[in-house]
C-alpha positions in Angstrom: -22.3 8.8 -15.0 -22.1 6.2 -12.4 -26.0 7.6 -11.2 -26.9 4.5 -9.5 -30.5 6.7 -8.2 -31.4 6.8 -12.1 -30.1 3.1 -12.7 -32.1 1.6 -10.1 -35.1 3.6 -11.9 -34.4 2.1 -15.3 -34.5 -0.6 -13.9 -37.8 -0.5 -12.5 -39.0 0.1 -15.7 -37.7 -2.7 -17.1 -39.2 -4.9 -14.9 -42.5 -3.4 -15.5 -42.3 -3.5 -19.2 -41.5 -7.1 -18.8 -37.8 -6.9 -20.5 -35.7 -8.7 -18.5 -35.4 -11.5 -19.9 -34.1 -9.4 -23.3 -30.1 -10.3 -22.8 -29.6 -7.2 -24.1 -31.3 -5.1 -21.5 -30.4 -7.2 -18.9 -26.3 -6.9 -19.9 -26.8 -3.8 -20.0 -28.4 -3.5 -16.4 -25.6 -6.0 -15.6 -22.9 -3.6 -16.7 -24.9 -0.5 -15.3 -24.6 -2.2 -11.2 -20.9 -3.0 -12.0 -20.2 0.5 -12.9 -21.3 1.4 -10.1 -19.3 -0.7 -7.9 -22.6 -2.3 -6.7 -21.5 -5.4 -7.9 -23.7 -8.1 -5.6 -26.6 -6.5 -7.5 -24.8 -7.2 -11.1 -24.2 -11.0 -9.8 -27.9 -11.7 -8.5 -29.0 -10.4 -12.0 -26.5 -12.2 -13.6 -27.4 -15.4 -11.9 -31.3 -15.0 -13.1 -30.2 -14.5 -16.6 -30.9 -17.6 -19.2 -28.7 -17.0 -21.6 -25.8 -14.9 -21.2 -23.4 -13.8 -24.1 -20.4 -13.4 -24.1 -20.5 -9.4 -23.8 -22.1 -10.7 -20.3 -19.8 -13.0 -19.0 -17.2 -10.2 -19.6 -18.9 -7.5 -17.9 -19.5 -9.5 -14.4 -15.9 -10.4 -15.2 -14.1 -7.1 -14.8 -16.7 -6.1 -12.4 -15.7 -8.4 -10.0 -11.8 -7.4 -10.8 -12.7 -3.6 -10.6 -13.8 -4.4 -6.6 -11.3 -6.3 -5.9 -12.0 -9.6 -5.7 -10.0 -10.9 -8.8 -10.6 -14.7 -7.3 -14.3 -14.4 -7.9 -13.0 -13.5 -11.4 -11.4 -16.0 -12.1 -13.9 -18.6 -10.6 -16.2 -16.6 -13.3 -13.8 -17.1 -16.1 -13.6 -21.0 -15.7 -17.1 -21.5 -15.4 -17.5 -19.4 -18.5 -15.3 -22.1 -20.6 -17.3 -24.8 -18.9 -20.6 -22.9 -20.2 -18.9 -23.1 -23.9 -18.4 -19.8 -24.3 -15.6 -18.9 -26.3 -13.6 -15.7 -24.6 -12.7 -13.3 -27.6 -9.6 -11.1 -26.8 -11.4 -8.2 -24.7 -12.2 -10.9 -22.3 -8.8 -12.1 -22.1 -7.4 -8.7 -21.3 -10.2 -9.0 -18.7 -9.0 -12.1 -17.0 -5.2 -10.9 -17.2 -5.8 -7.7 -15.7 -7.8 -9.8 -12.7 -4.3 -12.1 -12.6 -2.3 -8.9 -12.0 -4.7 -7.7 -9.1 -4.2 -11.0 -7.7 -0.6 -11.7 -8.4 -1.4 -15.2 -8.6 1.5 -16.7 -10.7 -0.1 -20.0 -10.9 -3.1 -18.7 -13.0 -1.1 -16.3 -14.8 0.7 -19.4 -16.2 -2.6 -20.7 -16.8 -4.1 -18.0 -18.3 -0.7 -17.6 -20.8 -1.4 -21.4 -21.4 -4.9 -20.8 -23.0 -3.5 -17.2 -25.0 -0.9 -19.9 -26.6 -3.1 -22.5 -27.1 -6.0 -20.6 -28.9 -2.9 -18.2 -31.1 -4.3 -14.9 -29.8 -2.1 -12.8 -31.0 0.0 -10.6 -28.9 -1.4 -6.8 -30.0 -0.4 -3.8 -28.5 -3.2 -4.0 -25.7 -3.0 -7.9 -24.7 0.8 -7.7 -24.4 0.9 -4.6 -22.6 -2.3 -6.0 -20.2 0.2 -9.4 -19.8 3.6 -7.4 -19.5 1.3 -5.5 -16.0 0.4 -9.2 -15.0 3.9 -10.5 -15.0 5.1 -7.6 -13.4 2.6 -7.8 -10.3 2.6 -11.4 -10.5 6.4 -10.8 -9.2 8.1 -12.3 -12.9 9.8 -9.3 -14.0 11.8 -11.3 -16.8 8.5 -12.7 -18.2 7.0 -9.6 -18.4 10.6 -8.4 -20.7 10.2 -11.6 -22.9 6.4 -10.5 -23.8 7.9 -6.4 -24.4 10.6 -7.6 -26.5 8.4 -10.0 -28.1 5.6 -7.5 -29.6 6.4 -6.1 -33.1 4.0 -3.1 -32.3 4.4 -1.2 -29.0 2.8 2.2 -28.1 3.3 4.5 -25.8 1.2 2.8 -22.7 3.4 -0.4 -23.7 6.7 1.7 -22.9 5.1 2.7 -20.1 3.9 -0.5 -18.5 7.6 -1.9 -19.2 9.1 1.5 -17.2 6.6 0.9 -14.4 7.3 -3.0 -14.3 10.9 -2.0 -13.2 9.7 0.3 -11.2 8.2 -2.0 -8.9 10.9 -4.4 -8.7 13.5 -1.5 -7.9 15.2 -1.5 -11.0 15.2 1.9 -11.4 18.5 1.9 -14.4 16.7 -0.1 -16.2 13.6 1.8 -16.3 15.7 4.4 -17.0 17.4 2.3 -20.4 14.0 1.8 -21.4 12.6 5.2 -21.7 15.7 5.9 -23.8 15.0 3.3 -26.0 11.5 4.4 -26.3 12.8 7.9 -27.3 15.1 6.2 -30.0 12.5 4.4 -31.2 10.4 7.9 -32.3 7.6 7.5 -29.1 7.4 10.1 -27.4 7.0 10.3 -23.8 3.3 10.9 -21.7 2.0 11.8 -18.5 2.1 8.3 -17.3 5.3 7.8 -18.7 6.8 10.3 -16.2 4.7 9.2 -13.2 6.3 5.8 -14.1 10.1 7.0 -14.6 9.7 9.2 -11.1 8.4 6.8 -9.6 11.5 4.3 -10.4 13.7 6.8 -9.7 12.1 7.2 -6.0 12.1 3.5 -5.5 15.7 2.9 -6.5 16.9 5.8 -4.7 18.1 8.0 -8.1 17.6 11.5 -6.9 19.9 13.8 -9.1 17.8 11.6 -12.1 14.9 12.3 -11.0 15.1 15.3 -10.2 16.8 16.1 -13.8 13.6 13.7 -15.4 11.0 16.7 -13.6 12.3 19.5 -15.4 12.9 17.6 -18.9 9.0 17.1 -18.5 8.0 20.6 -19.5 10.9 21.7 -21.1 11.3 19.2 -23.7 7.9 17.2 -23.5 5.6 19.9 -22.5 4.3 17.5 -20.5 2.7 19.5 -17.4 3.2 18.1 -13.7 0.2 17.2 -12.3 -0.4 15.7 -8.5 0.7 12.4 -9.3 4.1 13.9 -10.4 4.8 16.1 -7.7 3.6 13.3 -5.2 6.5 11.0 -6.8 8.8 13.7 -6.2 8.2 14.6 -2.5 8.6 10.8 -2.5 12.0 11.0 -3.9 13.2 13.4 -2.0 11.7 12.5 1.5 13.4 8.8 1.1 16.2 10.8 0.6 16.0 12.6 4.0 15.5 15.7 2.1 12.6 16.6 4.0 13.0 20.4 3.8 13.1 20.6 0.1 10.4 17.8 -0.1 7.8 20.1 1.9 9.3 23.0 -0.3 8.0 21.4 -3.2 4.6 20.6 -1.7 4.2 24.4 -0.7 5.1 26.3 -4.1 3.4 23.8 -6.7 0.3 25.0 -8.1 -2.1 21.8 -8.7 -4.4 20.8 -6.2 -2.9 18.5 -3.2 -4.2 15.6 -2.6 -4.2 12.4 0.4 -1.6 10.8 -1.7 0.8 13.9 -2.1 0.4 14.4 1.7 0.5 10.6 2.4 4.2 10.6 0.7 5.9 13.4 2.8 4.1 11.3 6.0 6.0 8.4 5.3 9.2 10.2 4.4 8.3 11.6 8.0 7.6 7.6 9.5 10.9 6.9 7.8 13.2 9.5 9.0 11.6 10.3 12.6 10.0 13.8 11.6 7.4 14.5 14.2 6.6 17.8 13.7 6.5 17.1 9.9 4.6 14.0 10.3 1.5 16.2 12.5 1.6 18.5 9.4 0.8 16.1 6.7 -1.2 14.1 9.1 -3.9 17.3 10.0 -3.8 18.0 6.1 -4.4 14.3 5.5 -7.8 14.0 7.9 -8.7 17.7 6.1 -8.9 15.0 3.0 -9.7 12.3 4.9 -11.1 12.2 8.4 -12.8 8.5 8.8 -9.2 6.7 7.1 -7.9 4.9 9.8 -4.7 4.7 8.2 -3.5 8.3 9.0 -4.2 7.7 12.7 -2.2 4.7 12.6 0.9 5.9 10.9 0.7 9.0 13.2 0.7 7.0 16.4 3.7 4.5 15.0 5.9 7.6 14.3 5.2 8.6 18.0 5.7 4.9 19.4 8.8 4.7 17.6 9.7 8.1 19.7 8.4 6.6 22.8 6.0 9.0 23.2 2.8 6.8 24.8 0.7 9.3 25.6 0.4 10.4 22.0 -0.2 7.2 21.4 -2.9 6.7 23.9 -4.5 9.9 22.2 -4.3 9.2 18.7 -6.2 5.3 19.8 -8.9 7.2 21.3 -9.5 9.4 18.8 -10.1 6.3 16.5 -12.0 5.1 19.2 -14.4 8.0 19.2 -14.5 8.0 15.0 -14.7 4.1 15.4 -12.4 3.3 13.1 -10.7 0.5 12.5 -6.8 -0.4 11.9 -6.5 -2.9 9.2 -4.7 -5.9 10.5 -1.6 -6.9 8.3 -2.0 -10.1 6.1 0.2 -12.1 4.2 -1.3 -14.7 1.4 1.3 -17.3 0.0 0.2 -19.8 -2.9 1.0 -23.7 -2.2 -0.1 -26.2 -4.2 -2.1 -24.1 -6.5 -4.3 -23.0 -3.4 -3.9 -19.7 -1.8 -3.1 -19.4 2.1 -4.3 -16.2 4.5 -2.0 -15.2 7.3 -2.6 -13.0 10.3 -0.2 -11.5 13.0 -0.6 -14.8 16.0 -2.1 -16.9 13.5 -2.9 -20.3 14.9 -5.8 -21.3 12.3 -3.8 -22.7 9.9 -3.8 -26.9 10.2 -0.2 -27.7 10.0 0.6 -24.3 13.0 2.5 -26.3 14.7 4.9 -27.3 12.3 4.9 -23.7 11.0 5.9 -22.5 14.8 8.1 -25.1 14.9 10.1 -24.1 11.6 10.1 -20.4 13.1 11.7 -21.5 16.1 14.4 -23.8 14.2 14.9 -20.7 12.1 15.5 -18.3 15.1 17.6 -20.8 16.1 19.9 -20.7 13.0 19.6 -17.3 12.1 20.8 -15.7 15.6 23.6 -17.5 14.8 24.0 -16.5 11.1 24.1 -13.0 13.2 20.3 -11.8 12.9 19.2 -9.7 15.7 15.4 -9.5 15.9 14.8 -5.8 15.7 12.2 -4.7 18.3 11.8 -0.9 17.8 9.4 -2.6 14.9 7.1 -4.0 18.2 5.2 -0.6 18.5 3.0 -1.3 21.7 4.3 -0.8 25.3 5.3 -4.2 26.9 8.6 -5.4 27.6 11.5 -6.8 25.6 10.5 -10.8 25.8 6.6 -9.8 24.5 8.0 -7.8 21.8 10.4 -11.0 21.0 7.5 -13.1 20.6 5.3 -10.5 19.1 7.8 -9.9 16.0 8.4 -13.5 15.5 4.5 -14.2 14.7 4.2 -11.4 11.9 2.1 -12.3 9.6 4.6 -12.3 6.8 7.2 -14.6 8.7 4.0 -17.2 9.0 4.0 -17.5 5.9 7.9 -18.0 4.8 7.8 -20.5 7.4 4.8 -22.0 5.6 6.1 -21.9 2.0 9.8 -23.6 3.6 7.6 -26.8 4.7 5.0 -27.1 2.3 7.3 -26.4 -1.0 10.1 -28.4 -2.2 14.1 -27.3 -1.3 15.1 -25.1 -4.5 11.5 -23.8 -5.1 10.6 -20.4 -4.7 8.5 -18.4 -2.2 6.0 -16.0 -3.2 4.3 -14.0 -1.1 1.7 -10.8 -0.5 1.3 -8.4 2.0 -1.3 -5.8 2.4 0.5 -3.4 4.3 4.6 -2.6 4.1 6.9 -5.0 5.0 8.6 -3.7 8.3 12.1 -3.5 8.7 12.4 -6.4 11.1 10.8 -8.8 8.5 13.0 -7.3 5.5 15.7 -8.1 7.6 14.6 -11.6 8.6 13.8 -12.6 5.1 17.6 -11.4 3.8 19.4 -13.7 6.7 16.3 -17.1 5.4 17.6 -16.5 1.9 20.9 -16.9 3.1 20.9 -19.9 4.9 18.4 -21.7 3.3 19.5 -20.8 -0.3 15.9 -20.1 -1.6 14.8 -17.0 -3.5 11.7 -15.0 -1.3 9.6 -12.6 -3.4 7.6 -10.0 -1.5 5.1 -8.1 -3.0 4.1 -5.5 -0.7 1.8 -2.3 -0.9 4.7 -0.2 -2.3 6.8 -2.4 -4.5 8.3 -5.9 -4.9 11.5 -7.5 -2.7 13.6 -10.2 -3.9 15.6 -11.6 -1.2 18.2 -14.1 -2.4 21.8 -15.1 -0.8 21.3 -12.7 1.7 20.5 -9.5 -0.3 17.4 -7.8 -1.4 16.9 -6.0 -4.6 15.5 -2.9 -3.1 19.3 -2.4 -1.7 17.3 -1.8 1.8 16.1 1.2 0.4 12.2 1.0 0.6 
């Protein structure tokens, strides 16, 4: 029930009837904070505890996952095999799952290593939990050697392997694979389709799509819910369909929510829709007043329009909510460690070098013919700021980074907690190119894979 009120209770009286140090109660109370995303209270009781089990060790495991902080997770999970505790095979879904939150290839090799080691066998949920992981880990081919190496797949397995090309833009393939799963006798689910739209959105396949949304009913009675519909305004705002996206959003009949509404604003961001875009915004703060987000993508749509003073207004009324923008960071992993980037970071210890790569690169690329896009710098200042403002993103950083601190051949891998802007997509296409190494971008939407100059998403993200 997630009634933290009535857990804190219980847990009162388990104090007072002295049965904390019963592992079972205390698990239990361990798994009750975690549930309830109050997960510094599940670690200070699991720090007191004497002997943990490995139910336990589980628990704070996923917890820790579930709130995003898959590192702690896996900090857990190592000090767990230190303790001696032997991980049965729920806990190693546990620790995959927390690998594909991170996307930290590195351990996901690691944690692979150990599944192969100790001959768990690959079952329906394990593979599917490690097809997810090498799919946000960016190693779509890894996670098709572990589907086509499980003798039993259900319909979530299918499904994980659709939504695995999905975010790597291979939206043909997706669509192979959910014919093979219909040859195979499985039939199709609700998260099957939200996985097929969604490929066919990212890959730019609207006549499939749109022929995938009305097989749904008709031949699955599968019903559309919101997370259908939202991949469809998707589809067709990407499209520049805008008309018939907003159509859609108008005559459906489940309940809208920020996501649906959050889609047809960044068809709006992509295609210049103002009017649109204060629409979807005003239905967004109906859902959502105090997310900072809206504002922001608001006032970019009106500073790609020039149109400062709406700019000006939309920062003050954030101002007045306080709220926040979230600042754009990139994380790249050298060397087994990971590395934070921020737009202007000078915090790292080797920034000069960095700056000094990014300035050898402008050098080279300019010539390659890159033009640094500045419609991307969305502040008022002149042409030479914006120059140097787009040339410290967060996400360049750290390509500059990986180039010097990884050896010629080797592959970058990088994460960004925001989209990638155009500029960058741009600039990483041209550093493939002339320094023949393969880039992989995971961003909040999908995976890019820049190499010889091309990206897989076809520049259509």
């Amino acid at each position: 029930m997630q009634d933290l009120k009535m857990g804190r209770l219980v847990h009162d009286i388990v104090l007072k009837h002295g049965l904390l140090a019963d592992k079972f109660a205390c698990a239990a109370l361990v798994d009750m904070y975690a549930k309830c995303k109050v997960v510094d209270d599940a670690r200070q009781l699991f720090d007191k505890m004497q002997n943990r089990d490995l139910v336990t060790w589980t628990v704070m495991i996923g917890a820790f996952a579930e709130c995003r902080n898959a590192d702690e997770s896996l900090v857990l999970f190592d000090w767990m095999i230190e303790e001696g505790v032997v991980p049965d095979k729920v806990a190693m879904v546990t620790i995959v799952n927390a690998c594909a939150k991170l996307g930290a290839m590195y351990r996901a090799s690691l944690v692979r290593y150990y599944i192969c080691r100790n001959k768990f066998s690959l079952d329906v949920i394990l593979g599917t939990a490690m097809i997810d992981m090498y799919a946000k880990c960016g190693c779509i081919d890894s996670a098709r050697e572990i589907f086509d190496r499980m003798q039993v797949k259900n319909v979530i397995t299918w499904s994980a392997m659709i939504a695995a090309y999905g975010y790597h833009g291979h939206g043909r393939k997706a669509i192979d694979i959910f014919h093979m799963m219909l040859n195979s006798g499985v039939s199709p689910n609700v998260i099957t389709f939200v996985s097929l739209l969604y490929a066919c959105s990212h890959s730019g396949l609207i006549e499939e799509g749109l022929r995938f949304f009305s097989l749904m009913w008709d031949e699955f009675a599968v019903r559309a819910d919101v997370k259908h519909y939202t991949c469809m305004v998707d589809l067709l705002g990407r499209a520049g369909r805008l008309d018939e996206a907003l159509e859609l959003v108008e005559s459906m009949a489940v309940e809208k929510d920020e996501r649906l509404w959050g889609a047809l604003l960044g068809a709006c961001r992509i295609h210049g829709n103002i009017d649109l875009a204060e629409k979807a915004v005003n239905s967004l703060l109906e859902l959502q007043p105090d997310n900072a987000g809206h504002y922001v993508l608001l006032s970019n749509i009106y500073a790609r329009a020039g149109r400062w003073k709406d700019v000006a207004k939309m920062r003050d009324m954030m101002s007045q909510r306080r709220l926040k923008k979230v600042p754009g960071l990139t994380w790249i992993e050298v060397d087994n460690k990971t590395y934070e980037f921020s737009t202007g970071d000078r915090t790292h210890p080797r920034s000069e070098k960095i700056y000094a790569m990014l300035e050898s690169l402008g050098k080279k690329l300019e010539l390659a013919g890159y033009v640094p896009d500045t419609n991307f710098v969305l502040h008022d200042v002149d042409e030479e700021v914006k120059l140097g403002m787009l040339y410290s993103h967060s996400e360049k950083l750290a390509i500059a980074f990986g180039l010097i601190a990884t050896a010629d051949g080797t592959p970058i891998r990088i994460t960004k907690n925001l989209r990638v802007c155009g500029d960058c997509h741009t600039f990483s296409k041209f550093v493939s190119a002339i320094t023949q190494r393969v880039i992989i971008v995971r961003d909040v939407n999908r995976f890019h894979h820049f190499r010889e100059g091309t990206c897989s998403c076809g520049d259509y993200w």
